[in-house]
C-alpha positions as CSV (number, residue, x, y, z in Angstrom):
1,X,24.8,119.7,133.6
2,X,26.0,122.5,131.7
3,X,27.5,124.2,134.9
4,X,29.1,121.1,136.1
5,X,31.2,120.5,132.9
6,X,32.1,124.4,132.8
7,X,33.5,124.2,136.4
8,X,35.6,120.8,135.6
9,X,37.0,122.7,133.0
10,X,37.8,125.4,134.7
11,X,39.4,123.9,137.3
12,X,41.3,121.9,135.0
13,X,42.4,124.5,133.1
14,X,43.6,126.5,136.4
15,X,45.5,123.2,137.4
16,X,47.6,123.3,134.1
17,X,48.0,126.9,134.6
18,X,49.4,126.5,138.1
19,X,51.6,123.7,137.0
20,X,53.2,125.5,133.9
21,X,53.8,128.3,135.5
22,X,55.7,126.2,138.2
23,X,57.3,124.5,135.6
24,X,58.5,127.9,133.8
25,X,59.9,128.8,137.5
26,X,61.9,125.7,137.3
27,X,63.3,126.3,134.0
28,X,64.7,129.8,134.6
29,X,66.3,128.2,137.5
30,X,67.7,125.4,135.6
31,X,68.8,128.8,133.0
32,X,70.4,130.8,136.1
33,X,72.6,127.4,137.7
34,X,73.7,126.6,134.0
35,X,75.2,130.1,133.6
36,X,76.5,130.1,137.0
37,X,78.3,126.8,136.5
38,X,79.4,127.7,132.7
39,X,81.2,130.8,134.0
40,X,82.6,128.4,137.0
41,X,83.9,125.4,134.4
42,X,85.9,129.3,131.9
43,X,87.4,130.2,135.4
44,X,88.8,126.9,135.9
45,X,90.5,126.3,133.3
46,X,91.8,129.5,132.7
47,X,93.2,128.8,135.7
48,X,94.8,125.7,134.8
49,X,95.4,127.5,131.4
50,X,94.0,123.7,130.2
51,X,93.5,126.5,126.0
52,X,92.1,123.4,124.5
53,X,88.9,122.4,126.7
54,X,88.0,126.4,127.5
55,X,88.2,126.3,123.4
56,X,86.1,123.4,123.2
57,X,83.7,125.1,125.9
58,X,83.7,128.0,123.6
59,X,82.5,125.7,120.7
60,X,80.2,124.1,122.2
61,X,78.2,127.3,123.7
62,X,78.5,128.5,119.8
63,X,80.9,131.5,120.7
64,X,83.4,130.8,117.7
65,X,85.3,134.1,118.3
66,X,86.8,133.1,121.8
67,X,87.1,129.1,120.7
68,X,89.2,130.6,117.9
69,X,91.5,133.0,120.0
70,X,91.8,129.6,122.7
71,X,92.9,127.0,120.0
72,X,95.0,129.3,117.8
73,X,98.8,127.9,118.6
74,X,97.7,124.4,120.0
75,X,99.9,122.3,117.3
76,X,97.8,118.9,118.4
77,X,95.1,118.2,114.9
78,X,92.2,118.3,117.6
79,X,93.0,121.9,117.9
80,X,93.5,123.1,114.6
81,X,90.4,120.9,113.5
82,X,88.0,122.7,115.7
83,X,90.2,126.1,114.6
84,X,89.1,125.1,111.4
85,X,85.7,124.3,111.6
86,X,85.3,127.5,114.8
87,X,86.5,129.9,111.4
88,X,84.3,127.6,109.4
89,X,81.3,128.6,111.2
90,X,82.3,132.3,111.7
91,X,82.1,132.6,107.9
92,X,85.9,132.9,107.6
93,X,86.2,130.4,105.1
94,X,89.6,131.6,103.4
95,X,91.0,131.5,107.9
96,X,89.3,127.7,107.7
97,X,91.1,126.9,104.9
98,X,94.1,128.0,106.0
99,X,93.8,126.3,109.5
100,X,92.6,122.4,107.8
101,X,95.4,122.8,105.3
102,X,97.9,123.2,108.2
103,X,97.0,119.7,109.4
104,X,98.7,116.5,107.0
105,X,98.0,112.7,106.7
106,X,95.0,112.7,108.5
107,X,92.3,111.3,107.7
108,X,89.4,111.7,110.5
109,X,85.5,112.3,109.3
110,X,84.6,115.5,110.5
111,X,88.1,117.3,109.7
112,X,87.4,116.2,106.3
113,X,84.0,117.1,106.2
114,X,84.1,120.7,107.3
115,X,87.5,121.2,105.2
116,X,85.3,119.7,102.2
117,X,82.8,122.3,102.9
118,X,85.5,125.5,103.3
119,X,86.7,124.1,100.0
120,X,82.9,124.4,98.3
121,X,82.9,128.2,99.7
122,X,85.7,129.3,98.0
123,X,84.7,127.4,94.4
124,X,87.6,125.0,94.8
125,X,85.0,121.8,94.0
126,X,87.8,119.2,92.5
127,X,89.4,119.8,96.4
128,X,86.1,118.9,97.8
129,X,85.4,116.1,95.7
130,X,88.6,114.4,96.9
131,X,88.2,115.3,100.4
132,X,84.6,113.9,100.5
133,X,85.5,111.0,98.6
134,X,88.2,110.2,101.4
135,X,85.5,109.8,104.4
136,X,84.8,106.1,105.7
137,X,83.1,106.8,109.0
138,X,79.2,106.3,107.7
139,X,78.0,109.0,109.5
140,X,80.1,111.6,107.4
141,X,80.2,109.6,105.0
142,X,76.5,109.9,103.6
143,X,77.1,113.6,104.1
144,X,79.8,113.4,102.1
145,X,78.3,111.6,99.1
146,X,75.0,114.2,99.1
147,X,78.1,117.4,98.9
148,X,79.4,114.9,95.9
149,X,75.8,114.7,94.1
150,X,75.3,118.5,94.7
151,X,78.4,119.2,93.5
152,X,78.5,117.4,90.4
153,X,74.9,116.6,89.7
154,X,75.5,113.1,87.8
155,X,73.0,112.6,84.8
156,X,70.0,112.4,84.9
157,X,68.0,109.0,83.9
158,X,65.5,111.3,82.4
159,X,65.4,111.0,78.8
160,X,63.7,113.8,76.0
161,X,60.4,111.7,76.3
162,X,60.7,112.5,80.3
163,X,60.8,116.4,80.5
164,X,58.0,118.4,80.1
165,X,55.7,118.4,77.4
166,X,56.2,122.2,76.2
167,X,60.5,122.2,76.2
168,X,59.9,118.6,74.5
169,X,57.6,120.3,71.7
170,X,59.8,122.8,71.3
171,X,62.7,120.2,70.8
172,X,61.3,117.7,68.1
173,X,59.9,120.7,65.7
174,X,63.0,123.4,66.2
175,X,64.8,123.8,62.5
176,X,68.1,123.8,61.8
177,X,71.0,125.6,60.9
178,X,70.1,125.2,57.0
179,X,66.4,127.4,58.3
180,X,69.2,129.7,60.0
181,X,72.5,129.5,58.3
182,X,73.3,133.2,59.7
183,X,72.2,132.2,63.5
184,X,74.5,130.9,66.4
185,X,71.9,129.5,68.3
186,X,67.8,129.6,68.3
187,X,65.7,130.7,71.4
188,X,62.7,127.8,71.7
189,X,61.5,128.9,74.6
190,X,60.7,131.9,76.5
191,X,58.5,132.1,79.7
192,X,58.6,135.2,81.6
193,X,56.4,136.4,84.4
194,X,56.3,139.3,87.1
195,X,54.6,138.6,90.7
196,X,54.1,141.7,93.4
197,X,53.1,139.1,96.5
198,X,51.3,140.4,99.1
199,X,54.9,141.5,101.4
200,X,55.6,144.1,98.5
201,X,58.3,142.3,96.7
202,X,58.8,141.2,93.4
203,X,59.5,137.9,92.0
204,X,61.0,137.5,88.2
205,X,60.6,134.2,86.8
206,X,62.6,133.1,83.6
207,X,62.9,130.1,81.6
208,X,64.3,129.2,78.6
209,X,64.9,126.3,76.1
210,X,67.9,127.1,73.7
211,X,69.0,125.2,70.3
212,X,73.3,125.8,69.7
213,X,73.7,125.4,65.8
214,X,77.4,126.2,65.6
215,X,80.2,127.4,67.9
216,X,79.6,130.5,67.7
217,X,76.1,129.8,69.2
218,X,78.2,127.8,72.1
219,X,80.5,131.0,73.1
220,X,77.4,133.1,73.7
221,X,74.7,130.7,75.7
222,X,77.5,128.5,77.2
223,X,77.5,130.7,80.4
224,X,74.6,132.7,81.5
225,X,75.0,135.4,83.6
226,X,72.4,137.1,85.9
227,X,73.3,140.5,87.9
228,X,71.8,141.8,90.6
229,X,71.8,143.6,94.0
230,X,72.7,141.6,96.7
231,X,71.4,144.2,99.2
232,X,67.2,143.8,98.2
233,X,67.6,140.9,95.7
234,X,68.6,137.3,95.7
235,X,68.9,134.8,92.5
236,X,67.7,131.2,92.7
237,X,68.0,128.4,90.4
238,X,65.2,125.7,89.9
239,X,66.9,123.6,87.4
240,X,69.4,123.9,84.5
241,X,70.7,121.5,82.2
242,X,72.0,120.2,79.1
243,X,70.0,118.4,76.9
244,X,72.0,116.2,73.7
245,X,71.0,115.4,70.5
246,X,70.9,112.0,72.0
247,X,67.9,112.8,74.3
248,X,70.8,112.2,77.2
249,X,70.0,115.0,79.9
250,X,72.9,116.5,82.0
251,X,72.3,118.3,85.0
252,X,73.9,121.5,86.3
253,X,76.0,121.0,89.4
254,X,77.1,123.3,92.0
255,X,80.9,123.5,90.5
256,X,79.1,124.7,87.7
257,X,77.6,127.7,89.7
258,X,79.6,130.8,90.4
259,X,78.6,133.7,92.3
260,X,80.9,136.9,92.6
261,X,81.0,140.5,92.6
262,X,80.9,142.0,89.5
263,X,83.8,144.9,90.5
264,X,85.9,142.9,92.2
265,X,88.6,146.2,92.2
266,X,85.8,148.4,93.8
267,X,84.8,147.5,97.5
268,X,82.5,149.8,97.5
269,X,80.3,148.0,95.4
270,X,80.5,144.8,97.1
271,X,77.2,144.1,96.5
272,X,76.8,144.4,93.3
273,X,77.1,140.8,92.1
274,X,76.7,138.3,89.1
275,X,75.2,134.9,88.9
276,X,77.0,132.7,86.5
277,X,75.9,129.6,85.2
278,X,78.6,127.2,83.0
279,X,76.7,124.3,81.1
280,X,78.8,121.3,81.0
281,X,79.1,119.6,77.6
282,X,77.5,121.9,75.5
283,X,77.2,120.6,71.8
């Protein structure tokens, strides 16, 4: 009985071999006629010198450096849109700008979308919010309203009774200024810790609850900076907000978030950056 089941299964397992393996064959056919008929469909229209659908060929196959050099000088918005969003996706967001702002009065989804999106990149958020905010085709348009929440990270229902138990502690029995009358602000909170994970790195974990008494206290925690090296490290924010006296919790939004190089006159050291963090509303 044994023997009979192993044979079944044999043969079985030879059948899907066979028929994978012919299936495979067919695929790298299907790979070979699609390459063959993708270099057919450039040569005709370069031959008709028909720039916009060779650019939109381009696009589609993902090779944004021809697409680019194909719609560049095509005044129709088609052409500067996909311009746009080809630089967009090249990582040439200051050359998508440029491109989206050259088209006017026009108000289709996806141009407004990707132009939103160039906008983010360069830290121009109040230009994104109003580009989003112009998008009616539904599609886009839920896109566009999770960019808006990113971006401006509405508040919070959460409440001081919400957050978590150790901050909220820390909260309800901090003193005040009349225990400090020298201090600018009081650090609550402090939780640091150092991981070595098994792939040799090394992960840094900070968090912090902070008490402003006085203005002074807001001019030196109202922006936190973090440097680093962009070569080997990489900064990443769990959560950071702004908690009121009245127990109303604001949330940090992306517009809030700045990421630069610290020596902006010194190519060299590009990648030498600093991750800044502006609290809204600070009191």
């Amino acid at each position: 009985m044994f023997k009979k089941n192993y044979k079944i299964i044999l043969v079985l397992f030879f059948t899907a071999f066979l028929g994978c393996a012919k299936e495979t064959d067919e695929a790298a056919d299907f790979v070979k006629k699609s390459h063959l008929y993708y270099q057919r469909a450039i040569r005709a229209y370069q031959l008709c010198g028909d720039h916009f659908n060779l650019g939109l060929l381009y696009y589609s196959h993902g090779d944004y450096e021809k697409a680019i050099e194909e719609f560049k000088g095509l005044a129709t918005p088609e052409a500067k849109k996909y311009l746009g969003i080809s630089y967009y996706k090249s990582a040439d967001y200051t050359a998508a700008l440029e491109a989206f702002r050259r088209i006017e009065g026009w108000d289709e989804a996806e141009y407004l979308f990707y132009y939103g999106l160039a906008c983010e990149h360069l830290n121009l958020y109040d230009q994104a919010l109003g580009l989003y905010n112009k998008i009616k085709d539904p599609h886009y348009k839920e896109k566009a309203f999770q960019r808006i929440e990113i971006i401006t990270k509405s508040r919070e229902v959460a409440q001081l009774a919400d957050l978590d138990e150790n901050i909220r502690t820390a909260i309800l029995q901090a003193p005040d200024q009349n225990a400090y009358p020298e201090a600018g602000a009081l650090i609550l909170y402090c939780d640091e810790s150092l991981e070595v994970t098994a792939q040799n790195t090394l992960v840094t974990t900070l968090h912090y609850a902070v008490k402003i008494l006085n203005e002074r206290g807001k001019d030196d925690f109202s922006e936190i900076e973090t440097d680093y090296d962009s070569t080997f490290e990489k900064v990443e924010l769990e959560s950071a907000r702004v908690i009121k006296p009245t127990g109303e919790v604001i949330s940090v939004g992306k517009k809030h978030i700045r990421d630069v190089s610290k020596y902006l006159n010194f190519p060299l050291y590009s990648n030498v950056r600093v991750h800044i963090i502006s609290f809204p509303e600070i009191t």
